[in-house]
C-alpha positions as CSV (number, residue, x, y, z in Angstrom):
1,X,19.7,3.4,17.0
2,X,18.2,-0.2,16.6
3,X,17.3,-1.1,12.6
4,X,16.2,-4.4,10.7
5,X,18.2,-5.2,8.2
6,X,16.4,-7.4,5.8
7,X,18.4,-10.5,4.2
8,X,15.7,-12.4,3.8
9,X,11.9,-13.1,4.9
10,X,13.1,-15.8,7.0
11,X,16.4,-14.1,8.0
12,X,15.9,-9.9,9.5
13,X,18.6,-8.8,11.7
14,X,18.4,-6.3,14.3
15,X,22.0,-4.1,13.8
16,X,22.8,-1.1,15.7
17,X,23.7,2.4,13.5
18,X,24.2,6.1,13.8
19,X,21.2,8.1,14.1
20,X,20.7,9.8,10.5
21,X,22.6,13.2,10.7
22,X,20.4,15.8,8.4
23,X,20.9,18.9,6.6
24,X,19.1,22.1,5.3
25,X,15.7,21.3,3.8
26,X,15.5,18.2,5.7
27,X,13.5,16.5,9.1
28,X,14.4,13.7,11.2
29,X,11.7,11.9,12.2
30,X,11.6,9.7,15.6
31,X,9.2,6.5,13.9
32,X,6.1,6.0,16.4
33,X,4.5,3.2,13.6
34,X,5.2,1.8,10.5
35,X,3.5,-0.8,8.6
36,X,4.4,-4.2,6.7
37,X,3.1,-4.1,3.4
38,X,2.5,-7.1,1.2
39,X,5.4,-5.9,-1.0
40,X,7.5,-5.9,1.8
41,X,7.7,-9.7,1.8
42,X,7.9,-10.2,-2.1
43,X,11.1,-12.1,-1.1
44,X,11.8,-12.6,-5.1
45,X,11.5,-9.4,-5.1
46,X,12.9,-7.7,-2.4
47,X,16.3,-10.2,-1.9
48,X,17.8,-8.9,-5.1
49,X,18.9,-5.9,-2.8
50,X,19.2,-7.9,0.4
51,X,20.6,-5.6,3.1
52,X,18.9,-3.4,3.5
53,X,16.3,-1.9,5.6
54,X,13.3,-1.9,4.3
55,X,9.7,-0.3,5.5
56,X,7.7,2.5,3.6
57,X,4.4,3.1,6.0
58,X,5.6,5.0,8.9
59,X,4.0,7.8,10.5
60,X,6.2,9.2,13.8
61,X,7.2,12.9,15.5
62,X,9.3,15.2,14.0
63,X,12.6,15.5,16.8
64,X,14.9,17.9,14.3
65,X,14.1,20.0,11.9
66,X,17.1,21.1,9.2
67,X,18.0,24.6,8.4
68,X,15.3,26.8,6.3
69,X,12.2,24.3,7.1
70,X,9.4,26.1,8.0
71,X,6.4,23.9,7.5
72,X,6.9,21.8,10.1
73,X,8.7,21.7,13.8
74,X,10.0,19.2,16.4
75,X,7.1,18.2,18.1
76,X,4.8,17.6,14.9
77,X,3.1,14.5,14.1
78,X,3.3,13.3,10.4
79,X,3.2,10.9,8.0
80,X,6.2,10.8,5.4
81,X,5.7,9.4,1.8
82,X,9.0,7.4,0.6
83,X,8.3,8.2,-3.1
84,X,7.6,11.6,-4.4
85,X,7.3,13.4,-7.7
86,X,9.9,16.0,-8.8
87,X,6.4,17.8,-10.3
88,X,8.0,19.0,-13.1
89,X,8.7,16.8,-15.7
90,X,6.9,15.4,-18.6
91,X,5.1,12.5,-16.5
92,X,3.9,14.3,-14.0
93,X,3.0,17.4,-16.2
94,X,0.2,14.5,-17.8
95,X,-0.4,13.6,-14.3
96,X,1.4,10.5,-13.9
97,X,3.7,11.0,-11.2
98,X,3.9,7.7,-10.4
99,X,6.2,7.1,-13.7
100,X,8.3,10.1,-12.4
101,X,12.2,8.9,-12.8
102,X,12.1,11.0,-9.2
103,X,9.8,9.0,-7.4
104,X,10.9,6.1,-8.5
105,X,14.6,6.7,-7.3
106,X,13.8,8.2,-4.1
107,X,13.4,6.8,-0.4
108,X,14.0,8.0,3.3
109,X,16.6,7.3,5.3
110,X,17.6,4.3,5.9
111,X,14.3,3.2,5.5
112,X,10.6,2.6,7.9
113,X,11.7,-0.4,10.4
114,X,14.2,1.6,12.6
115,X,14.0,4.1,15.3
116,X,14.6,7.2,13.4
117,X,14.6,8.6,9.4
118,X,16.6,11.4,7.6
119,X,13.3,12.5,5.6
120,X,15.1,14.5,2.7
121,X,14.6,18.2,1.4
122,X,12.0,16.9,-1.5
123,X,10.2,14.8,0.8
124,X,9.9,17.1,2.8
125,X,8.6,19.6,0.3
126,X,6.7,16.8,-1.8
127,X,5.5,13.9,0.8
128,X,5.0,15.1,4.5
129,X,2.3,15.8,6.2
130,X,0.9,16.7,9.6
131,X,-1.8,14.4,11.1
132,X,-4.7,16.1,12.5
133,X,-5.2,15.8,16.0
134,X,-7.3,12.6,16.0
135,X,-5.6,10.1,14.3
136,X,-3.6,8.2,15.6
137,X,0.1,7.0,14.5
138,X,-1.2,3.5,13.0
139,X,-3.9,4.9,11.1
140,X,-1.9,7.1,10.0
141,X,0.4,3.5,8.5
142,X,-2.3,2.7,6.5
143,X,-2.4,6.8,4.3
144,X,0.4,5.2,2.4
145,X,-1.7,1.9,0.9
146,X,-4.8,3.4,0.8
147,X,-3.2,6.1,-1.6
148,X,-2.2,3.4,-3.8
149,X,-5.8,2.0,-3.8
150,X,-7.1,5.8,-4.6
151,X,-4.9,6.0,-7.8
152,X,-5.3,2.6,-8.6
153,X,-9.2,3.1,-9.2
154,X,-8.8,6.2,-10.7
155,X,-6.9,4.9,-13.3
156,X,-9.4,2.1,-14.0
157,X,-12.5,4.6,-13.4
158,X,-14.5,3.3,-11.3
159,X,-17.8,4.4,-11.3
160,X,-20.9,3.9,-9.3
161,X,-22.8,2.6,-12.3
162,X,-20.0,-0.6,-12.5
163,X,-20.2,-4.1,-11.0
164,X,-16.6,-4.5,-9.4
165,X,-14.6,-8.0,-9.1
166,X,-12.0,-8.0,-6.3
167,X,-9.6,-11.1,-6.4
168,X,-8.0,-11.7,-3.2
169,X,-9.3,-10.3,0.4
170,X,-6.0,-9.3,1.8
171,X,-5.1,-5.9,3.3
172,X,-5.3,-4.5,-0.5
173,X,-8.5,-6.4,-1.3
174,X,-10.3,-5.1,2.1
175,X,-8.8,-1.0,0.8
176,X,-9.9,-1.8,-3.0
177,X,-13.4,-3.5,-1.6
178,X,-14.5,0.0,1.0
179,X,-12.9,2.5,-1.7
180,X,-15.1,0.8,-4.5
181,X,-17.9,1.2,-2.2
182,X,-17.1,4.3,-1.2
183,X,-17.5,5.2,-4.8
184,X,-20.5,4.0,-5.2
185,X,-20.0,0.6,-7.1
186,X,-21.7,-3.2,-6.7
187,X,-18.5,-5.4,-5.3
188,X,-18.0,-9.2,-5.7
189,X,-15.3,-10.5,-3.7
190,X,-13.4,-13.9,-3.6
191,X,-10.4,-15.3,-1.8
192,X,-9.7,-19.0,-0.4
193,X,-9.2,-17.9,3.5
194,X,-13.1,-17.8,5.4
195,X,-11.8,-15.2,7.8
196,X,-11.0,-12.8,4.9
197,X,-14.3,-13.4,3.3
198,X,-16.2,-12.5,6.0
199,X,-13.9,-9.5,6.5
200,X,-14.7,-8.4,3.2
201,X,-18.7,-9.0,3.8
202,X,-17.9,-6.6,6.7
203,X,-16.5,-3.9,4.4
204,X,-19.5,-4.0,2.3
205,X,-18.8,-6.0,-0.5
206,X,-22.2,-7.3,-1.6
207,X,-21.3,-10.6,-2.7
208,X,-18.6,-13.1,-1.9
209,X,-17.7,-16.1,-3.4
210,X,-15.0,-18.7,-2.6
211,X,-12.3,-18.5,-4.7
212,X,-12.5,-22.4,-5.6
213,X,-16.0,-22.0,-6.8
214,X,-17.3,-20.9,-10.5
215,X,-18.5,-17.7,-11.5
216,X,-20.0,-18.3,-14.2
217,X,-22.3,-15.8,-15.6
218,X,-20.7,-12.8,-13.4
219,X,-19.4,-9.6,-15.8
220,X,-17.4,-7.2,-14.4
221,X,-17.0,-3.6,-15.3
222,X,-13.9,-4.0,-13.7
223,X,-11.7,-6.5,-12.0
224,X,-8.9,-5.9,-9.5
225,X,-6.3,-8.9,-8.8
226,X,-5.3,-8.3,-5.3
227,X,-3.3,-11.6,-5.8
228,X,-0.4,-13.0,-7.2
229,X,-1.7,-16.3,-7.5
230,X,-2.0,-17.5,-11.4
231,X,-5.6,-18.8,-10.6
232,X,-6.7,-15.4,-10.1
233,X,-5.7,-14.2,-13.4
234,X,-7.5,-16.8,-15.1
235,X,-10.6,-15.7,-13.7
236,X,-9.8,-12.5,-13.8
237,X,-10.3,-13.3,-18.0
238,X,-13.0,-15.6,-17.5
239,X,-15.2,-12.5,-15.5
240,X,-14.4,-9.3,-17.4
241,X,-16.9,-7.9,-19.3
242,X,-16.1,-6.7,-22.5
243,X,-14.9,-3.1,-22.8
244,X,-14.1,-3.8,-19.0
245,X,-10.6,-3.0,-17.3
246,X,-8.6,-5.6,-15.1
247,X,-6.4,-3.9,-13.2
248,X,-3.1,-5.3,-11.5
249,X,-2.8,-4.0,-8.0
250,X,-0.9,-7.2,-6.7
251,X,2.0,-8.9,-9.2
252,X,2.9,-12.3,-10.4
253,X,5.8,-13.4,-9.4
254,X,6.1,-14.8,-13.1
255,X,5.4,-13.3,-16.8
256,X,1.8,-14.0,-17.2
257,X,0.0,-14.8,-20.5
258,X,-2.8,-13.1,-22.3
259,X,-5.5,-14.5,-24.5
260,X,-5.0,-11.9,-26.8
261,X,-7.5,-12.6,-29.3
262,X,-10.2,-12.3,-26.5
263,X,-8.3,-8.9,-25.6
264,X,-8.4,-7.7,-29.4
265,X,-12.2,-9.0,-29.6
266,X,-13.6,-8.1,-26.1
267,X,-11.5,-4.4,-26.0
268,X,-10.2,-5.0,-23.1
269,X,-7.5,-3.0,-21.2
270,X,-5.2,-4.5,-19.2
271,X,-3.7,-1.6,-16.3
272,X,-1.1,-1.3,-13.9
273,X,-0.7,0.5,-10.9
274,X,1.9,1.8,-9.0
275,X,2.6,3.9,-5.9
276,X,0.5,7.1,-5.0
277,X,0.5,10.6,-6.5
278,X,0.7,13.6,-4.0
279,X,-3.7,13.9,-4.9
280,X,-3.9,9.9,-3.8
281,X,-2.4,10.6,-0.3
282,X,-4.0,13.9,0.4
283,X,-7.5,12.1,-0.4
284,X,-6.5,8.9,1.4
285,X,-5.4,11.1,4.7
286,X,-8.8,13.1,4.2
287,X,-10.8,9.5,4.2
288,X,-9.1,8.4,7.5
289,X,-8.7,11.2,8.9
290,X,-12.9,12.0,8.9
291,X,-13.8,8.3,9.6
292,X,-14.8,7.9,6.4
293,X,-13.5,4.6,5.7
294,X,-12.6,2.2,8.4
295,X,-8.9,1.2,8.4
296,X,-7.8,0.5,11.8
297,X,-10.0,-2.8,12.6
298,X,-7.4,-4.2,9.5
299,X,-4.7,-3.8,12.0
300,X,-4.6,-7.5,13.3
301,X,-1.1,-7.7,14.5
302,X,1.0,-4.8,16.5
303,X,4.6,-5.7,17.3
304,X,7.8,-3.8,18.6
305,X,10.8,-3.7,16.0
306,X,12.4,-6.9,18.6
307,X,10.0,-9.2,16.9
308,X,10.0,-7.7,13.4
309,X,11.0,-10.9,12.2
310,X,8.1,-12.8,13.8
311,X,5.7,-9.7,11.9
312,X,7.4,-10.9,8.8
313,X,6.8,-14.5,9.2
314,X,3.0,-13.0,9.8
315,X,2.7,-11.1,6.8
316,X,4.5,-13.4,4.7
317,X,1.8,-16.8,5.4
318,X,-1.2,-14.3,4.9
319,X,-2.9,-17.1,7.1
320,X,-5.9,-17.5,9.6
321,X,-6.9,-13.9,11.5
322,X,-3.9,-11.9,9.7
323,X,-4.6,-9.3,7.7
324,X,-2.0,-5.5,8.5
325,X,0.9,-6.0,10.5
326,X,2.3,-3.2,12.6
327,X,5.8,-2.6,13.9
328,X,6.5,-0.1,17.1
329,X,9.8,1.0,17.0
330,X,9.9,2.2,20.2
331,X,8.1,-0.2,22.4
332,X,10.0,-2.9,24.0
């Protein structure tokens, strides 16, 4: 089978390999879609473990199923979670799977942008699940992120009572902007790119604001960086209300300071987020798959695995009319 071997953002190779062989417990899955996610092309971050293929938003059909699986057959149509919980130790007893030692060392194999995946027993028992008849294979991409947006509010509670600050209209910004709505809450949004502004005017945010101009006067119950740039966090402290909650869905690429006597003064909490639990992607498939929230017109760009590298270049500038990058495996 054809897979991309990442070396760099600027340097994916397409290499032949074996098709995965499986075993009891397990699925392969033939890879219909699968998504580029911003992390994808965190080059500081990914080229530490350059070689490898990379790609964690796939939804495909199931072509083999492994002795003793009986959930699903060849011939189904899932989506497959990378990370799952083991569901049994301390973490996710408090019901924070996403700090499971499990999740956090497990993947599929060899990884989303190839032709086919070894889906392992745990995933399979933990992270799989059948599409319904409706949604198609790149809706089904975006279960993965929208997950990630569902835990990521529910760890900062967002309310419908709260005034919401989104830094950065991306593909996360545009998920963070419908969920808040979807929850009921008052969203400002800002970003530098036009096209992304009016996006996120499109996806109901009620107000937004270039990111070069002042907000002075706005205070947010909540604030979500959906950017790594160091601006962003600057504002994100200059917009927080106090007792508010900034939450980090995007990273820095560098440590980042904190005024900390405005933290000890104003109670803020600062909060991370990371990954999905198995509740995040069974809400975020229920969302999309009853047309709840909107996900496919944030597919911009849909491109076979021959011009991966091209998809990368894409994601990577977050420029102009780009906002979620597709790759087809199988198309030519």
């Amino acid at each position: 089978m054809k897979a991309a071997v990442y070396y760099s953002n600027s340097d994916l190779r397409l290499e032949e390999m074996p098709v995965p062989a499986i075993g009891p417990g397990e699925l392969l899955v033939k890879i219909i879609a699968s998504g580029i996610c911003g992390t994808d092309v965190m080059e500081w971050y990914r080229i530490r473990k350059a070689g490898r293929i990379l790609g964690h938003e796939i939804a495909g059909d199931v072509v083999e199923a492994g002795e003793g699986v009986t959930e699903f057959a060849p011939g189904d149509r899932v989506f497959v979670s990378h990370h799952v919980p083991c569901n049994a130790c301390k973490y996710c007893a408090a019901g924070h799977h996403t700090a499971c030692e499990t999740l956090h060392s497990g993947n599929y194999d060899p990884g989303g942008f190839c032709e086919f995946v070894r889906i392992p027993a745990i995933n399979v028992a933990n992270g799989t699940y059948r599409l319904p008849g409706a949604m198609r294979y790149e809706e089904a991409v975006m279960i993965e992120p929208l997950a990630c947006v569902a835990r990521g509010q529910r760890v900062a509670d967002i309310r419908d009572n709260h005034t919401v600050l989104v830094l950065g209209c991306g593909i996360s910004g545009l998920m963070n902007i419908q969920f808040a709505k979807y929850r009921g809450a008052t969203v400002v949004a800002t970003d530098v790119n036009l096209y992304r502004l009016e996006k996120a005017k499109s996806y109901g945010a009620d107000q937004v604001v270039h990111a070069s101009k002042s907000l002075d006067g706005l205070k947010a119950d909540r604030v979500i960086v959906c950017t790594g740039a160091e601006a962003a966090l600057a504002q994100a402290y200059q917009c927080v209300d106090r007792a508010g909650v900034i939450l980090f869905f995007a990273i820095p690429h560098e440590d980042f300071k904190v005024p900390v006597v405005d933290f000890w003064r104003n109670e803020w909490t600062l909060a991370s987020t990371y990954g999905a639990a198995p509740c995040d992607l069974e809400e975020a498939l229920e969302l999309i798959g009853n047309r709840t929230l909107n996900v496919m017109d944030m597919i911009t760009h849909r491109l076979p695995l021959s011009r991966i590298q091209e998809g990368f270049e894409i994601a990577a500038a977050a420029a102009g009319d780009s906002l979620k990058v597709v790759i087809f495996p199988h198309q030519i």
